[in-house]
ROBA-649050 format. One record per residue (C-alpha): residue number from 1; residue in one letter; x, y, z. Coordinates in nm, 4 decimals, decimal comma. Each point is the difference from the previous one (the first is absolute). Layout:
{NUM "A" {X Y Z}},
...
REM end
This chain:
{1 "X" {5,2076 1,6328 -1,6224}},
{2 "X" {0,3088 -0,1664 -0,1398}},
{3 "X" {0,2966 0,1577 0,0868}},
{4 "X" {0,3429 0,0488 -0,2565}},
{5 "X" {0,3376 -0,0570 0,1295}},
{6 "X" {0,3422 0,0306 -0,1517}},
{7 "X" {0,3023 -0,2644 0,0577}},
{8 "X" {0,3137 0,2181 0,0938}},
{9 "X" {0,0981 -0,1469 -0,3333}},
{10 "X" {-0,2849 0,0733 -0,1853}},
{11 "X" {0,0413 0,3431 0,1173}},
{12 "X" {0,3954 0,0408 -0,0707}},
{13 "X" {-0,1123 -0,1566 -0,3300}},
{14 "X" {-0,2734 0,3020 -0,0835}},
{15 "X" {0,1994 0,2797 0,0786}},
{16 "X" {0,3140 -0,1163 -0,1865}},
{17 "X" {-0,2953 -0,0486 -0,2986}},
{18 "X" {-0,1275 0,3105 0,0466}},
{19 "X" {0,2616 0,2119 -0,0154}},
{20 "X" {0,1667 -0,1393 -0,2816}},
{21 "X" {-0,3404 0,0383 -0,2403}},
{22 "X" {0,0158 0,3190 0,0853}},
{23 "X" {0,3337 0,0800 -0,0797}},
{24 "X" {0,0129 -0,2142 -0,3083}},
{25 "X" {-0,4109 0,0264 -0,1248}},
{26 "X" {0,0139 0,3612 -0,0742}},
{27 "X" {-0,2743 0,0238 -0,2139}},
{28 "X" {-0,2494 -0,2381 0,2536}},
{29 "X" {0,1610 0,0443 0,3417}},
{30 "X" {-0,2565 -0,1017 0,1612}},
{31 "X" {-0,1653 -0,3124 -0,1698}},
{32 "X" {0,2129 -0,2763 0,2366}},
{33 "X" {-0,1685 0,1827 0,3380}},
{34 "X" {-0,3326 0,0180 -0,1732}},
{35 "X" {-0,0328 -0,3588 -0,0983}},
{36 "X" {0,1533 -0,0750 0,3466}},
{37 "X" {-0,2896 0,1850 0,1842}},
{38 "X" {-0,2576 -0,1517 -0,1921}},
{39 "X" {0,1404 -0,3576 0,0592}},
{40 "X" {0,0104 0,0218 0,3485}},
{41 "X" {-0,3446 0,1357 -0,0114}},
{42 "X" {-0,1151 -0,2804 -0,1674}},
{43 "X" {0,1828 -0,2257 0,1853}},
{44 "X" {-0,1520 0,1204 0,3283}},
{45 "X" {-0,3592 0,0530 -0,1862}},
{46 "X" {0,0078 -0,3779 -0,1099}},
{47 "X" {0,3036 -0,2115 0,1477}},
{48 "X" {0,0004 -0,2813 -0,1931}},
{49 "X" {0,0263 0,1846 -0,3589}},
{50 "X" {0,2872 -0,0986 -0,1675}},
{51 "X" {0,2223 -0,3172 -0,1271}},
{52 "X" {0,1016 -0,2442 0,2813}},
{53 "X" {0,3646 0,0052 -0,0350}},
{54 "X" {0,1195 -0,2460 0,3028}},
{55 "X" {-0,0131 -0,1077 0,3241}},
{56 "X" {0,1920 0,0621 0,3268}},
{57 "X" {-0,0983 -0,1927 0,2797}},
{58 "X" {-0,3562 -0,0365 -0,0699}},
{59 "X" {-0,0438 0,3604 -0,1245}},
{60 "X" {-0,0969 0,0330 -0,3789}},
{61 "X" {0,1778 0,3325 -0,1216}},
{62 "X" {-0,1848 0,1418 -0,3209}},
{63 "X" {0,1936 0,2629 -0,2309}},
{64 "X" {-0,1302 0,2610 -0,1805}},
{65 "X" {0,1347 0,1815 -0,3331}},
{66 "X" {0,0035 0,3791 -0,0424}},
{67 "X" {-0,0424 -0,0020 -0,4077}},
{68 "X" {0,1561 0,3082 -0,0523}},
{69 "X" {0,2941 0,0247 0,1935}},
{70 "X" {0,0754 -0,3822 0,0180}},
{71 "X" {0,0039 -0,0860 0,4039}},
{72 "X" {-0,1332 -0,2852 0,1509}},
{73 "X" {-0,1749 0,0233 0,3884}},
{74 "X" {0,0615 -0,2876 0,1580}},
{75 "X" {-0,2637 -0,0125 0,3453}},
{76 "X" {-0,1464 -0,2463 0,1697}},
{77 "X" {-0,3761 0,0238 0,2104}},
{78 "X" {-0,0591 -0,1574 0,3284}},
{79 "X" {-0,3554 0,0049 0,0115}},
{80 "X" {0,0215 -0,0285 0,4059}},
{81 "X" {0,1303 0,2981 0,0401}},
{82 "X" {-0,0850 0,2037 -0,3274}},
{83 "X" {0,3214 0,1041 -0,1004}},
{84 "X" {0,1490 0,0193 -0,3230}},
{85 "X" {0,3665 -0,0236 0,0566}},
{86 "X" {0,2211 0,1341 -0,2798}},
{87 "X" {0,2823 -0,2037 -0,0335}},
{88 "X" {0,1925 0,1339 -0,2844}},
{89 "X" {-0,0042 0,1993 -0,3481}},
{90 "X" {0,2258 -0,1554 -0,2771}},
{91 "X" {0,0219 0,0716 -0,3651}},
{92 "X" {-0,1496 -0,2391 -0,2259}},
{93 "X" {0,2628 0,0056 -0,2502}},
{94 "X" {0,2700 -0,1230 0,2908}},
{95 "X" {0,0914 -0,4161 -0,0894}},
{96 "X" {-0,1966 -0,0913 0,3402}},
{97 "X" {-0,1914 0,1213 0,2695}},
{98 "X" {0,1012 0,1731 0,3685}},
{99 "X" {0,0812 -0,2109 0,3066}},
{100 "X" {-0,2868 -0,0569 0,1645}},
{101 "X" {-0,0602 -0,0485 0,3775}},
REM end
């Protein structure tokens, strides 16, 4: 079974996300962790869904858009292992995309 994990980052990045949609997203305070679940699910359900976004030594990181509340995942698969590694979250609308390791 392919197992999920979080960069430190990634997860500084989520709860910094999450708790400002729900102070500032009244009205849908929970749409960013509900897209967030379901794109790690389908990350871990099929690892190489997604756009290839770059590569780090060898590794080809893919990125994923929540539609509603704007994110990009950024994770890479290493099919050895089975892991999905989450390497960051990052608005779409920022001018580029997160350091990646």
């Amino acid at each position: 079974m392919t197992r999920l994990e979080l960069a430190p980052r990634a997860e500084a990045q989520i709860r910094s996300i999450s708790e400002w949609w729900r102070a500032h997203r009244p009205a849908a305070p929970r749409v960013f962790a509900e897209e967030l679940a379901s794109a790690l699910d389908l990350a871990v359900k099929a690892p190489m869904v997604g756009i290839p976004y770059a590569e780090r030594r060898g590794v080809t990181i893919r990125r994923l858009l929540l539609r509603r509340s704007s994110y990009h995942v950024y994770f890479s698969y290493d099919r050895e292992a089975d892991v999905v590694a989450v390497r960051a979250v990052w608005h779409a609308a920022r001018g580029m995309g997160p350091p990646l390791r």
